[in-house]
Each structure stands twice: as C-alpha cells, then as structure tokens.
C-alpha positions in Angstrom: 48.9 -53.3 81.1 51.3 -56.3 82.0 50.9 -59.9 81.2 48.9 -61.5 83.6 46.5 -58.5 84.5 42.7 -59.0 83.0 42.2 -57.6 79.1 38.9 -58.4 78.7 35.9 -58.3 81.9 32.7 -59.5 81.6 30.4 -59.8 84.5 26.5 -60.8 84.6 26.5 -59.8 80.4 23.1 -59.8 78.8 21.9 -59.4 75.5 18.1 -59.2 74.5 16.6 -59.3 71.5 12.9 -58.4 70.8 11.2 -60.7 67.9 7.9 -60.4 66.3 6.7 -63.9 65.7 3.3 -65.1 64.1 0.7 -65.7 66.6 -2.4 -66.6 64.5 -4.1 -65.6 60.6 -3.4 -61.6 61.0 -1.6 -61.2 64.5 2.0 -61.2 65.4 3.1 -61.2 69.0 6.5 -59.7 70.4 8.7 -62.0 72.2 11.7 -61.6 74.3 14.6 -63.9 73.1 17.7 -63.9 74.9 21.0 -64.4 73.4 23.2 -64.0 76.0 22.1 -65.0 79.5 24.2 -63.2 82.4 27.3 -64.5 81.1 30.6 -63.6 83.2 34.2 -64.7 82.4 38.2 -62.5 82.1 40.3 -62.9 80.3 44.4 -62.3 81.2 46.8 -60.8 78.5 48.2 -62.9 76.9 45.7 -65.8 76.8 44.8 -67.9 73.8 40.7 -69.2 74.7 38.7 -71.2 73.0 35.0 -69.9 73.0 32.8 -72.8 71.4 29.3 -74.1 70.9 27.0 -75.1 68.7 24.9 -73.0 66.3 22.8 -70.0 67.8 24.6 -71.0 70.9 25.6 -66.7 71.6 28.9 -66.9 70.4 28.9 -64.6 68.1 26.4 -62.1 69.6 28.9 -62.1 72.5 32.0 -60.9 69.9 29.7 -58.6 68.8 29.6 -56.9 72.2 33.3 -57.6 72.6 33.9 -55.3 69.9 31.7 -52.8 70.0 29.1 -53.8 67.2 26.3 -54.9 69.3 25.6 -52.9 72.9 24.1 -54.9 75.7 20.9 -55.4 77.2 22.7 -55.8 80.7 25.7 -56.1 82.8 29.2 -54.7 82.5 32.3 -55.2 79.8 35.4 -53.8 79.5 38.3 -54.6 76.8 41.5 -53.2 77.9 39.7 -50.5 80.0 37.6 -49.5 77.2 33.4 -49.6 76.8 33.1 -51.1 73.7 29.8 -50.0 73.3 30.4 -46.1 74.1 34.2 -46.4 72.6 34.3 -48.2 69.2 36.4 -46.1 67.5 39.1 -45.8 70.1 39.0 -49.6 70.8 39.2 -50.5 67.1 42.7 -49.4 66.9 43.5 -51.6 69.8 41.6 -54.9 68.1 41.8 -56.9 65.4 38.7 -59.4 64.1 38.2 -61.6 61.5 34.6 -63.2 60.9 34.1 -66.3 59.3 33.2 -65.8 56.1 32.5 -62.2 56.1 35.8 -60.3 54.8 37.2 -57.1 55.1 38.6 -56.6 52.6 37.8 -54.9 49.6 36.1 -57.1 47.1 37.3 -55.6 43.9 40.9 -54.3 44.9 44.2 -56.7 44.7 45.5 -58.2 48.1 48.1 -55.2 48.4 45.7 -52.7 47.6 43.3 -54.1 50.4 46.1 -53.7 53.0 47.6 -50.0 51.8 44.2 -49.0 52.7 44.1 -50.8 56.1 47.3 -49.0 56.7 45.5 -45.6 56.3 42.3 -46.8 57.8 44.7 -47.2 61.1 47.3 -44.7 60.7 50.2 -47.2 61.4 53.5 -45.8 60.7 55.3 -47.0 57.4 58.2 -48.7 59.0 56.0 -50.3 60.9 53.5 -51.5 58.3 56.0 -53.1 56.5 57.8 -55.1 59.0 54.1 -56.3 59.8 53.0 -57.2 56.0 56.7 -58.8 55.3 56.0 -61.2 58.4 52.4 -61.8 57.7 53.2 -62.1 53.9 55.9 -65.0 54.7 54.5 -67.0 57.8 50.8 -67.2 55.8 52.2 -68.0 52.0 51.0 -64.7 50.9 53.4 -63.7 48.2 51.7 -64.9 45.1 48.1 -63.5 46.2 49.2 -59.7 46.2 48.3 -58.8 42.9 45.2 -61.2 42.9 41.7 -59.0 43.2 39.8 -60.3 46.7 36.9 -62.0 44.7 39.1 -64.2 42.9 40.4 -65.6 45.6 39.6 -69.0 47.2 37.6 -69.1 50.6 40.9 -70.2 52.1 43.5 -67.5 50.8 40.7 -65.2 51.3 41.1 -66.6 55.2 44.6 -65.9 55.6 44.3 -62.9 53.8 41.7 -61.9 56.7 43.4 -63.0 59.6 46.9 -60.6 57.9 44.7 -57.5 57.6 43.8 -58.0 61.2 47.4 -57.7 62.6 48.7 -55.4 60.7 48.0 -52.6 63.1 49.5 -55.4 66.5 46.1 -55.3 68.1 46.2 -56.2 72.1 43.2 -58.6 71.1 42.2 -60.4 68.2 39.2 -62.1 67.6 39.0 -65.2 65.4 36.0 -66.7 64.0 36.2 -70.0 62.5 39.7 -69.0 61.1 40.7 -72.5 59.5 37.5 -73.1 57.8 38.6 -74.0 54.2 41.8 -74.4 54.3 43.5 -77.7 53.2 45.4 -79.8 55.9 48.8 -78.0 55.3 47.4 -74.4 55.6 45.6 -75.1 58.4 49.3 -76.4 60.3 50.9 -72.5 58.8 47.7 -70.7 60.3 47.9 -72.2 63.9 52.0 -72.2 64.1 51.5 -68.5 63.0 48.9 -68.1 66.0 51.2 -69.7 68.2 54.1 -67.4 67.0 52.3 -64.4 67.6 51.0 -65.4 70.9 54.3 -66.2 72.4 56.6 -63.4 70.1 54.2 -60.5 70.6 51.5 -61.6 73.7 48.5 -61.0 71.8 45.6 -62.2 73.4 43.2 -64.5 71.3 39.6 -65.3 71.3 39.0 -68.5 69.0 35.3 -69.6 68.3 35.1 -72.3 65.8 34.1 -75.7 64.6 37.1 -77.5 64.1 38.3 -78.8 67.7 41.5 -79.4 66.3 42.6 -75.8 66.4 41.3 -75.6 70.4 43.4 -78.7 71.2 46.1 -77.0 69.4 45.9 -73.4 70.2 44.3 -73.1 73.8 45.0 -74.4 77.0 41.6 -73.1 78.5 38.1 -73.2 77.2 34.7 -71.6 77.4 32.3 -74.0 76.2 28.5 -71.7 75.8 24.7 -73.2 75.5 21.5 -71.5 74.9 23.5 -67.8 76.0 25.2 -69.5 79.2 28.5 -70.6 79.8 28.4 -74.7 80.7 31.7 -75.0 81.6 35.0 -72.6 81.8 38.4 -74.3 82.4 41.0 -76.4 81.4 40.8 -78.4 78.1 41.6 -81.6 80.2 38.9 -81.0 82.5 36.0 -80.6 80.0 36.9 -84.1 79.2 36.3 -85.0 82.3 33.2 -83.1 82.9 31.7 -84.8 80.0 32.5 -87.9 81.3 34.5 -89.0 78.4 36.5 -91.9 77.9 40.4 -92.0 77.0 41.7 -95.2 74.6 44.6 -97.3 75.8 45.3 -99.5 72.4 47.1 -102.3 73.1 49.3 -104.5 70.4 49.4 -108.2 71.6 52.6 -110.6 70.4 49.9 -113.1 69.0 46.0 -112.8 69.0 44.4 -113.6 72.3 40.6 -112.9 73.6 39.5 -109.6 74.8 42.0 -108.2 77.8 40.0 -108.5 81.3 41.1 -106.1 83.5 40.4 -104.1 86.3 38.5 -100.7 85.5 38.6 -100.8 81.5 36.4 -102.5 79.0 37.6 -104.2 76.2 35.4 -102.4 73.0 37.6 -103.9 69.8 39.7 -106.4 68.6 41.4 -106.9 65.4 43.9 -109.7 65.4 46.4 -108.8 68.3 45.5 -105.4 68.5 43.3 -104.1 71.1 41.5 -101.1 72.2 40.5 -100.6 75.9 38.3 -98.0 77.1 38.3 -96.1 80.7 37.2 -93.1 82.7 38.9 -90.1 81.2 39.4 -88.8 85.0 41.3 -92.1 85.7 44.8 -92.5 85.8 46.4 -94.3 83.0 49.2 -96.1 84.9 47.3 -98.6 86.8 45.9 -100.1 83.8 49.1 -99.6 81.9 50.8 -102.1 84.7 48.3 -104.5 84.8 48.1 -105.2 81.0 51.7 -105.3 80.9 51.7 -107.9 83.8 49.4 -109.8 82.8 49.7 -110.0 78.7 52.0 -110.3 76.4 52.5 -106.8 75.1 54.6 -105.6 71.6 53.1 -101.9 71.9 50.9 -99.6 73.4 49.6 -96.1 73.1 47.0 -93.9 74.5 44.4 -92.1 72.9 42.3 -88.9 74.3 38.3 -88.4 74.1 37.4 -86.8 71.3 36.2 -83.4 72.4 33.5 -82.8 69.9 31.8 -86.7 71.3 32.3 -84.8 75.1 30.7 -81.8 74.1 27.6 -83.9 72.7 27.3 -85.7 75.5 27.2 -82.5 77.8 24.6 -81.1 76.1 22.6 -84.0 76.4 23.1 -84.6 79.9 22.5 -81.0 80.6 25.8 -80.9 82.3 27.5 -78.1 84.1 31.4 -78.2 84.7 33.5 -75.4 86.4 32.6 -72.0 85.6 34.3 -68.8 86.4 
C-alpha cells in the first residue's frame, strides 16, 4: 500500500449498546444507547489525526472497533484491508496501541523483560528487535528504566514505556490514547519529537485521542473532532478555529501608554500600560489590521496569538455547531 492510498475506511459505523436501567421499585427496562452514530471518515497512510472530544464522546468505543476489540452494530471498516472484527489476530501484527492508563505490559516483570516477551508475542526477527528497542530506548530516555519492575514505575515512564512496546514490531498504524498524560513539560517535548520522527522516518500512520490540545497543535495537521457518537467537524486544524468562531489575539506594544486602539474590525479587550491586546474574527486576515495599527499608533512590537482550541471546542458544543465533515 503506498503513501497516499486509504489505511483505515470507515463508512456509516455504528455501535449499539443495550443497557438495563431502573424503571421503578422492582422493574428495570432495556434501553438502546448508541455510542457511535453512523460515523464515516479515511484515513491516508501516512497521516498523523487528531481524534478528540469530550468524555463518553465515542472515542474510544470507536478504537475499540478499530482494532478489533469491540465488533460493530452497523456499517463497514477496514484497517489496511483487514476486518478488524473477523481478523484480530492477523491485524494485531500490523498495529500497535497504547491506552491511557491501561498498560501492557507485565506488571511484575522489569522493563526488558516486558519487551523480550513482546518480541515473542510478535515473532519479530532479532536483528530487527534490537535496532527497534535501541532507537526506542534512546529517543524516549529509557535506559535507566530496564531493570526497573512495571509497578514501580511512575505513570509517566510507565507511558513511554507503553508507547515503545507498541512499535517494537513497526506497526502500519498505531493508536495513541492520551499518550502525554503525566509526563512533565520536557518528556512531553521527547514523546511528540519521537512521534514526529517516526511519522516522517518510517510513515506510520497515527490516531491521537487525548486531552491535552497541545499535542494536536503539535502533532496533526487534520482533526476529527466527535460529539454524542457523531463526528462535528473533520478538517484542518485552522478551520475548526474558524468553525467555532474563535478569535485570534493581535498584542500590541505601544512606545508610551495611550487609551484603548480603535480600529476597524478588532476590539480592544486589555490594556496594561502600553501593551495591548486586540481581538478579531479568527477567519479574518491579520494584515489589514496589522497596517492600520501601525499607521495609526506608535508601535515598539507586535505579535499574534491563535484561539485556543480547547475555548473553540467549548463553544461548538454549545452552539451545536457543525463544521466540514468528510
């Protein structure tokens, strides 16, 4: 399969799950809730997506379905050609997926130990095992945390000890589940240069769900962005600012202290002393209002800020909004 061509299909995918709720003293009724509602999306080889939401949104009952753990109520999926559903095993040798906070490794064993037995779970070749532990090992700060058993081992080495297991086999695909969460501000930078690394060295497609925008603004130049088991909006990062009608920040450093800058399609929304901070559409061009601030004010600096993507998503929800999809 060349870059380019579709790794992962999904068209009109379901899932349905049947729950027995209280309905008086001694009854219980059934109820239908729906997880995933008729969701469709591809993804190319070679893609790095951003798949986010908030909680109970489907996101992971969709991963489940994308490898193989869950089957679906409805529709059709395909990961490089293959049924998850009806071809686990042969599709787990092409995959790689790392939960959250659910590891897979083995609790009791030391890091190495752990990985010798991923080697055998997978049948990869020795040469080939090594040359993918050595790079893992040095890229994610491993060295020290081979002889260390899994349970004593902090949330965030535990993390990066994950997200190693998962490629030692060079899956096509790997999934990612909130694979920063712990980790201090400089292990966070290692994870995503690493992702970034093996994205462009080796083309391996990634699925990213998590929390922490910071790693889709990073990481991925499109996003999926799912609500109540639908997908609101599927496209660039830059346009789900836009659909959200967010606003970008031009902040603007004044030679002396002067009142609040008037001009033309931007608000003035803080001062402090001869700095300023002027807010506009995020779908408006910058340059206009960059010109007329500098011909009209006396101007030391300026710089422009983006909307911050979590304050977009928030406000999507609430307006019930509905960008590009598909």
């Amino acid at each position: 399969m060349a870059m380019g061509e579709a790794l992962i299909e999904v068209a009109d995918l379901e899932k349905v799950f049947q729950v027995r709720r209280r309905a008086g003293r001694w009854r219980r009724a059934r109820e239908e809730v729906r997880a995933v509602d008729g969701i469709s999306f591809t993804v190319e080889r070679g893609a790095m997506v951003g798949y986010i939401g908030p909680n109970g949104a489907g996101k992971s009952t969709t991963i489940k379905m994308l490898t193989g753990i869950l089957t679906p109520s409805g529709g059709r999926l395909r990961v490089a050609g293959v049924d998850p559903a009806r071809e686990r095993t042969r599709l787990a040798r092409r995959i790689g997926v790392v939960f959250g906070q659910r590891t897979t490794l083995w609790w009791d064993l030391p890091l190495r130990d752990s990985y010798a037995l991923v080697r055998r779970l997978y049948r990869v070749e020795e040469a080939r095992f090594r040359a993918n532990l050595e790079r893992c090992v040095e890229l994610l700060d491993l060295a020290e945390l081979l002889p260390v058993p899994v349970r004593q081992l902090s949330l965030g080495q535990r993390m990066r000890g994950d997200i190693a297991a998962a490629l030692l086999h060079d899956p096509e695909v790997l999934y990612l589940d909130e694979p920063t969460i712990g980790l201090d501000v400089i292990s966070k930078a290692k994870v995503r240069t690493f992702l970034r690394d093996l994205n462009a060295e080796r083309g391996t497609t990634v699925l990213l769900t998590t929390h922490d925008l910071s790693d889709i603004e990073q990481l991925c130049s499109r996003v999926m962005v799912i609500d109540h088991g639908r997908l609101m909006y599927d496209g660039a990062l830059a346009g789900l600012r836009e659909t959200g009608d967010g606003e970008r920040t031009l902040v603007v450093e004044l030679e002396r202290e002067l009142p609040p800058i008037a001009v033309p399609g931007a608000r003035t929304v803080r001062v402090e002393g001869p700095r300023q901070w002027l807010a506009f559409p995020a779908a408006a061009s910058a340059a206009p209002l960059v010109a007329a601030v500098a011909a009209g004010y006396p101007v030391a600096d300026l710089s422009l800020r983006e909307p911050d993507i979590e304050d977009v998503i928030a406000r999507m929800y609430a307006q019930g909004a509905v960008g590009k999809v598909g």
